[in-house]
N, C-alpha and C positions, 0 to 999 in steps of 0.2 A: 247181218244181211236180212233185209226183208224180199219175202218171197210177194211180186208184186203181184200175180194172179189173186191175189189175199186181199189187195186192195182195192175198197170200192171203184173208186174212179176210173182206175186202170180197167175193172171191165166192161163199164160204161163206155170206157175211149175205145176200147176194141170193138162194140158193139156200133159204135158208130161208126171205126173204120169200114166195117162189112157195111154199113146203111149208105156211104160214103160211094163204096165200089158199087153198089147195087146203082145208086143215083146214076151213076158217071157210065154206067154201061150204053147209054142211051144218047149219050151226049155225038154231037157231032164227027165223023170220020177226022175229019180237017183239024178236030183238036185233040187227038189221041198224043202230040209233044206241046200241047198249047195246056189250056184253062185244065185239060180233064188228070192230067202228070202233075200239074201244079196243087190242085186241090186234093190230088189222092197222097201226094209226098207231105204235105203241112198236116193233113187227117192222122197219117202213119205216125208222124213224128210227133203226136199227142202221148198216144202208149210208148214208142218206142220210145221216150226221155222217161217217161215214171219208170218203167222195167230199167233202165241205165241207171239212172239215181237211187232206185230202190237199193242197189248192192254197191254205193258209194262207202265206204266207210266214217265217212263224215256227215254230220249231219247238214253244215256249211255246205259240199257237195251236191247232196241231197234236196237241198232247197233251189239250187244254181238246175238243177236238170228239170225239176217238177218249173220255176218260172221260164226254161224255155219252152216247156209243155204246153203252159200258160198263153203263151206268144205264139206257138202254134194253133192254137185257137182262137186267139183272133184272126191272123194270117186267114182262117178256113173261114170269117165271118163273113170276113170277103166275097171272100169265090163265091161263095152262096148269092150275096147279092147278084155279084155279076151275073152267074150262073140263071140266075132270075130273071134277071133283066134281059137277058140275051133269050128268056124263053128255054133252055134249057130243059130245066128242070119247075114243075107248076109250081102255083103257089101254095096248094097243101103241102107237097113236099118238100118247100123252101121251110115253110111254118116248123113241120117236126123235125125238119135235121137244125134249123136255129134254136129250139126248144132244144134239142140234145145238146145241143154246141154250148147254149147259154147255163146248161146245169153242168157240166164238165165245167167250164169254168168255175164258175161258182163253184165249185168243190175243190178243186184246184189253188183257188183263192184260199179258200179256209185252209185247206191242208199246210199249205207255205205260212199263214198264220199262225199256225196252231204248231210247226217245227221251228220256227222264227223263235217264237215263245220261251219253246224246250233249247234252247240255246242258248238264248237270253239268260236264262235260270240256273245254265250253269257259269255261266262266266263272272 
């Protein structure tokens, strides 16, 4: 069982869920079950799939919850856009929460490569 607070990304993905709710506090009344529920549930379900899969007992498992993590971010690459586009949120603040977004990936990516690997290696 890995304790996933241990793992970088995971607190990366936390920190961006808090930057996530800080962004969307602002957002329109009219989208509190629209854009603002849907970007905060795909943000959440970045950490919450690492912390699920970190106490997978398979590493197979393990790899299946970190690429729906994976997929949750882009899902949020989305929003952002939209989020943009509609005015939203500026454009400095689209920059740094896409800048979080795009190193969580990226790490994410590595990770599932680097357990893909240790799997490979024993089979």
């Amino acid at each position: 069982m890995r304790d996933c607070r241990k793992i970088e990304v995971w607190g990366l993905a936390h920190r961006f869920v808090l930057d996530i709710y800080r962004a969307t506090n602002g957002f329109p009344r009219h989208e509190i079950y629209g854009l603002t529920s849907q970007i905060r549930r795909a943000a959440v379900s970045i950490p919450a799939n690492i912390s699920e899969g970190a106490v997978k007992k398979s590493k197979r498992d393990y790899i299946r919850f970190l690429d729906i993590a994976y997929s949750s971010a882009a899902e949020v690459a989305y929003f952002l856009i939209l989020s943009r586009d509609l005015e939203y949120i500026s454009a400095q603040q689209y920059i740094q929460l896409e800048s979080a977004r795009i190193l969580i990936a990226c790490k994410l990516y590595r990770l599932m490569e680097f357990m893909t690997n240790e799997l490979e290696k024993k089979s």
